[in-house]
C-alpha positions, -999 to +999 in steps of 0.1 A: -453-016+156-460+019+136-435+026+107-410+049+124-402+016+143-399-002+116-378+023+098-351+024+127-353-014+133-343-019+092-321+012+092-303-005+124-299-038+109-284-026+074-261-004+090-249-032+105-247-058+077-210-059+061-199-084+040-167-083+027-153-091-012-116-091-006-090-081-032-071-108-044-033-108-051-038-105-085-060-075-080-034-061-062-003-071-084-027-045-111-022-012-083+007+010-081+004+022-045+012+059-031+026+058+007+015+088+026+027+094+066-008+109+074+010+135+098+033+151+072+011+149+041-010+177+042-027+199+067-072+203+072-063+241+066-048+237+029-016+259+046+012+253+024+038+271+047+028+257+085+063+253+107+073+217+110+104+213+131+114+177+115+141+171+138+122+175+171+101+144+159+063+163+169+032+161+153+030+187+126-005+187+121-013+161+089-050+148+088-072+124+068-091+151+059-059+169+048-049+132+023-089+135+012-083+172+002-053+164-020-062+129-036-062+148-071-027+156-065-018+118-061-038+108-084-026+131-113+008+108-111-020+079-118-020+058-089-048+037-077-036+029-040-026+044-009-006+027+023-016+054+053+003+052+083-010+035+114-048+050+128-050+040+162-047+053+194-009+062+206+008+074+233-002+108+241+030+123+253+058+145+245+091+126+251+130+128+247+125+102+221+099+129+199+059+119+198+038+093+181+035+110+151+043+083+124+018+059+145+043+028+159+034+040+194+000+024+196-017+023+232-057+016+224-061-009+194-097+002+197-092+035+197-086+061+166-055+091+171-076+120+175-047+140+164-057+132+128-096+137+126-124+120+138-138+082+126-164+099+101-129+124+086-113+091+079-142+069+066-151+103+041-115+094+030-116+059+024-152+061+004-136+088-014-109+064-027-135+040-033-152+062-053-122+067-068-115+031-078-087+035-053-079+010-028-061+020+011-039+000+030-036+001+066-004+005+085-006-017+115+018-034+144+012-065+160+046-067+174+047-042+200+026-018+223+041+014+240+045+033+268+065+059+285+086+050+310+114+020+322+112-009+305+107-028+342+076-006+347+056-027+325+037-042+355+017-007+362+021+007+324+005-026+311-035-016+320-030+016+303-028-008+269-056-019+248-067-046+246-033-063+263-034-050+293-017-074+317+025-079+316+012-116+311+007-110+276+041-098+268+077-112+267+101-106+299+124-075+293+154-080+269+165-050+242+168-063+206+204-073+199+209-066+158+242-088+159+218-118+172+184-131+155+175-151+182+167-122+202+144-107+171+112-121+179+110-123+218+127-091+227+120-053+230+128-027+205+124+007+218+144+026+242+148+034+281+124+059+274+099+046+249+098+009+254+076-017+227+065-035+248+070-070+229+039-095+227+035-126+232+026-135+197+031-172+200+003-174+225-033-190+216-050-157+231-030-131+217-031-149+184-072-150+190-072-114+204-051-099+174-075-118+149-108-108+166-096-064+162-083-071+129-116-084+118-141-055+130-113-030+121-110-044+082-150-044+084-159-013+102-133+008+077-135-017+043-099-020+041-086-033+012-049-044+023-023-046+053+009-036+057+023-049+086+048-031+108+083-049+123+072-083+108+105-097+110+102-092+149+072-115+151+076-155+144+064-159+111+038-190+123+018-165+138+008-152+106-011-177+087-042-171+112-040-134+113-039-129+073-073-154+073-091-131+100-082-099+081-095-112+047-075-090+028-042-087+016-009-086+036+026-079+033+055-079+061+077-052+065+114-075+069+138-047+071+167-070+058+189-079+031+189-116+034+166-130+013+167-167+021+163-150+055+133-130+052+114-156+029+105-173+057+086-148+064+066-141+024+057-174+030+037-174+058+025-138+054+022-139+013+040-109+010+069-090+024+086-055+011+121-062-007+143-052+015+169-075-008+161-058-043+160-022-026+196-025-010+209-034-043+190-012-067+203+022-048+238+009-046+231+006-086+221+036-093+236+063-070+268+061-092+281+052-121+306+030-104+274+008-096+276-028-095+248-038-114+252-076-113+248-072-078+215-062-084+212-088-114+217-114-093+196-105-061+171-105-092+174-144-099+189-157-059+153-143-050+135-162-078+152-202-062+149-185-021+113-171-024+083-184-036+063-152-054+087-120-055+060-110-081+035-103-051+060-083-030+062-049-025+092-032-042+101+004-034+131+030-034+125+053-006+105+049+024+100+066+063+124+043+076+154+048+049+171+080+038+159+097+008+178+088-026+190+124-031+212+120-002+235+095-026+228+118-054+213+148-070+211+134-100+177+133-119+186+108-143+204+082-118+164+092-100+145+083-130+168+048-134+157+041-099+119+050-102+120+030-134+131+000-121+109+003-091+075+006-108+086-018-139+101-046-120+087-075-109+063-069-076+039-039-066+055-008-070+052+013-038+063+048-041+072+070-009+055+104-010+076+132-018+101+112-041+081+128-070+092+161-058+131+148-055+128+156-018+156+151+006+163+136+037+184+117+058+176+093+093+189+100+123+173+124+127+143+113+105+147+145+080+132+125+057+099+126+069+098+166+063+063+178+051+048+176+017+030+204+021+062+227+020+061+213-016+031+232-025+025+200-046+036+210-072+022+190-104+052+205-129+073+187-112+103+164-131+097+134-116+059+140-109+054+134-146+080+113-148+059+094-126+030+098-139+040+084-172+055+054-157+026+040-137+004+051-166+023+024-188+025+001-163-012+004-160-018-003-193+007-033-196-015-050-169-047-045-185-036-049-219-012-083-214-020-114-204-010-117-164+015-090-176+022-086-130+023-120-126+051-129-151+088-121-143+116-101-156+144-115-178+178-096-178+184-100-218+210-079-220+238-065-199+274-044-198+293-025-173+266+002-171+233-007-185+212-036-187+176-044-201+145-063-183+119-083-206+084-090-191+055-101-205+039-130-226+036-136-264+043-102-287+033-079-254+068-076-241+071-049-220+115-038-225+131-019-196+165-002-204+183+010-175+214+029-168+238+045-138+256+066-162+241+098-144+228+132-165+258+134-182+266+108-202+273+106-239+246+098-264+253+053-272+235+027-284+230-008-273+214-038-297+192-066-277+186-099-288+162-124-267+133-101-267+108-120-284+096-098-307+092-105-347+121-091-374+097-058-387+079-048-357+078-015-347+076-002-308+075+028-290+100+041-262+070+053-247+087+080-221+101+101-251+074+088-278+102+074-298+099+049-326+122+020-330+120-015-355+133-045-349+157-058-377+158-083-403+183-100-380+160-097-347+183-072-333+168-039-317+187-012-314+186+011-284+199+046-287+208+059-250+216+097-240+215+118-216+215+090-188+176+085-192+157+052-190+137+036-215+105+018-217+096+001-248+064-019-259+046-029-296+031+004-310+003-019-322-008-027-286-005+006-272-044+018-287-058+036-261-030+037-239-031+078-236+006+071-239+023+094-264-011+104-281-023+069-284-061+077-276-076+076-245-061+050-216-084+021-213-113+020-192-106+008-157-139-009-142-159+021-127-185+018-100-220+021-105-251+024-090-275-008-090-309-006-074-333-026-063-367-033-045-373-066-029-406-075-017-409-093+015-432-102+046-432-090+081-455-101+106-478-110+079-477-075+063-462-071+027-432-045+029-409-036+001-375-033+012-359-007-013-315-014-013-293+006-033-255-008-038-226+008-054-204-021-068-172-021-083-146-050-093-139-045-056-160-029-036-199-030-032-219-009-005-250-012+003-274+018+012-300+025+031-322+060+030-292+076+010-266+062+034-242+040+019-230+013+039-196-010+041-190-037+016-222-064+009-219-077-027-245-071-049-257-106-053-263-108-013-290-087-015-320-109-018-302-133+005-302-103+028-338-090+027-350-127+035-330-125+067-339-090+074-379-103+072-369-132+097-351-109+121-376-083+118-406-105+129-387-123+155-376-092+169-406-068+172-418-080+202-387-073+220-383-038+208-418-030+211-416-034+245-377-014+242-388+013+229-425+018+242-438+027+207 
């Protein structure tokens, strides 16, 4: 077999070897994650004034390429994660209920939506944000499929559907009554028009079907988390063997308030989106008539129902609820709420457009309006307010000992304000949060229980204010303007880039290792020359210049001994293939 033979077998075999190093939960509890609704982020042309009739719920033209061109823009507010709505395949129509846009239509599992690029514009994006040192999360639904038409048309709509294409797969027509929980999991949502088709997920081949696509789609696109669509409407036993075939980390949208109800559900799936902390927290914050021991005691009810709220996602705004600013306009009451979200306990998810204090209701969905008509604008309030938040929050987690893993303490508490303590030892990370609204009067407040020595100074670290804890222990807080606070030991904040304290730490970087490997085929001495870039996450092997998914650095020798063995036993056979 001449060399160009050779060169193709190898090439072939690399490009198929994937192995996968999985974030853990921990690794995740570190990211502060960006949610982008691929179709409204930004546009492949860069236009910043394309039409986008929001109401008529149509595609308006967002692309992967379009997230790719502005990652700067996402991460100049510091974040190292994005959720991207769903990728696959949808239903190709224009209908009285709008189009697939936000991606909850899917027909073809297997299948990309062409509407937002091609498979090589998304995989540009996704090495992009590994090269980044950012991870993605894939939207996804395992609930549903859909299809235009009656709901008792699923007979002849089912073989459109990939890969359940027969009605046997799915559960006999009922619509989802809200008043009635037993009809969550086994009926439709949808409408007369739009049907979800609901699936059998109780069923051994469903269940082995669901977990065989997950698997080549987490491999073929090195995904580094799930978020998975209408969990609540699946049975939460079906989700133990699903989150072992992705490999990655999951959480469950449960769109309720209920959280002895929706734990069920974290349990199974490890994760779920706080649906009982975000009801509270805008009821908190949208007025100063607030009840914040509502939200004080959703805090602790979810500590004795659930088992880790540390590893849920917590948010404010998302595509399914209506934008803050339609409670109120007020910044301040906006930077409470954005405080709370990315310094409370969980992994703070933050809907794009909230650092632009965009509006929006549902109903129609006028919250999903485009970012682009933003102009992303990086002066933005809130876009630095933002920024400086996860910054902090980044450097809490790499500075404190399992700073994400520990949980909040309310340590001190009146009619409108209250304070959060998190963190271990002298790194206590103090949250001071108010309703008052933009304009209230300049108070203070003094906190005990904070754990911090009589003498030690700290820094309010989102006006670069120094404060010192008395002889007695007590600190004292002053409060204006309605404005949160967020308060750590000056002496840890070193290279924190936080109020001119040097640069921010280094975050683990990727970098290049490569290496030659000598091995044997068909009695011949070859060299096989790999090349992998390897991160705290992610490692890719390459090939001629071609990097490849995920292989860990440390499989590599393993691998070239296999490659020999499959090489030699192979030649024959594609000798004879290929005729050279």
């Amino acid at each position: 077999m001449n060399s160009l033979l050779w060169s193709i077998t190898l090439g072939a075999i690399l490009l198929n070897a994937t192995a996968v190093n999985a974030a853990t939960l921990d690794e995740w509890r570190g990211r502060t994650i960006y949610q982008v609704l691929t179709d409204r982020f930004a546009r492949s042309d860069g236009s910043t004034d394309a039409s986008c009739e929001v109401v008529d719920g149509r595609y308006c033209g967002g692309s992967w390429k379009g997230i790719k061109d502005q990652l700067d823009y996402i991460q100049g507010m510091n974040f190292d994660a994005i959720w991207m709505s769903p990728v696959v395949s949808q239903l190709d129509q224009t209908t009285i209920d709008g189009e697939a846009y936000t991606g909850y239509w899917a027909q073809d599992l297997y299948a990309l939506n062409e509407r937002f690029g091609t498979a090589e514009d998304l995989r540009d994006l996704i090495d992009e944000l590994h090269r980044r040192g950012m991870y993605i999360m894939f939207d996804i639904v395992v609930n549903h499929m859909a299809y235009a038409g009656h709901p008792r048309q699923l007979a002849t709509q089912a073989r459109h559907l990939n890969p359940f294409n027969d009605e046997k797969y799915y559960h006999s027509y009922c619509p989802v009554d809200g008043d009635d929980r037993r009809t969550t999991e086994v009926c439709w949502l949808g409408s007369n028009t739009v049907p979800l088709a609901d699936l059998r997920t109780e069923k051994t081949d469903v269940r082995e079907m669901f977990g065989d696509w997950i698997g080549e789609m987490v491999s073929n696109y090195s995904i580094d988390g799930l978020r998975i669509d209408t969990a609540l409407n699946v049975e939460p036993g079906f989700f133990p063997d699903f989150v072992d075939a992705s490999n990655v980390f999951n959480t469950g949208e449960t769109m309720d308030g209920d959280n002895s109800f929706v734990c069920r559900w974290a349990d199974t799936i490890g994760s779920i989106l706080n649906y009982p902390i975000y009801y509270p927290l805008i009821r908190t914050f949208s007025s100063p008539e607030g009840n914040i021991n509502d939200l004080i005691t959703t805090i602790y009810t979810m500590r004795e129902n659930c088992k880790d709220p540390t590893a849920y996602g917590i948010f404010s705004e998302n595509h399914d609820v209506q934008r803050f600013t339609e409670l109120t306009n007020d910044t301040a009451q906006a930077k409470n709420v954005l405080a709370f979200n990315i310094m409370a306990d969980g992994i703070p998810i933050i809907y794009q457009g909230q650092e632009q204090h965009m509006t929006g209701g549902v109903n129609p969905y006028t919250n999903r309006a485009p970012m682009w008509h933003t102009e992303f604008d990086t002066n933005a309030e809130l876009y630095k307010h933002i920024a400086d938040l996860v910054l902090a929050r980044q450097h809490f987690a790499l500075d404190g000992d399992d700073y994400t893993a520990s949980e909040n303490d309310v340590i001190y508490q009146d009619y409108h304000t209250f304070a959060l303590r998190k963190g271990k030892g002298d790194k206590q990370v103090i949250t001071v949060l108010n309703n008052n609204g933009h304009t209230s009067e300049d108070f203070e407040i003094e906190i005990k229980g904070h754990k911090l020595e009589h003498g030690t100074t700290v820094l309010e670290v989102l006006s670069c204010t120094r404060l010192t804890v008395s002889k007695s222990g007590i600190l004292t807080v002053p409060m204006g303007s309605g404005l949160p606070k967020v308060i750590y030991p000056e002496k840890h904040l070193k290279n924190s880039g936080l109020c001119g304290e040097g640069e921010p730490l280094p975050k683990p970087s990727p970098t290049i290792i490569a290496t030659t490997y000598a091995t044997t085929i068909n009695g011949h001495s070859t060299m096989v020359a790999t090349s992998a870039t390897s991160s705290p996450k992610h490692s890719k092997l390459a090939i001629g210049g071609a990097p490849q998914d995920r292989a860990t650095t440390a499989a590599l020798p393993v691998l070239a001994a296999v490659l020999s063995i499959l090489l030699a036993s192979s030649s024959a056979f594609l000798y004879r293939s290929t005729g050279f």
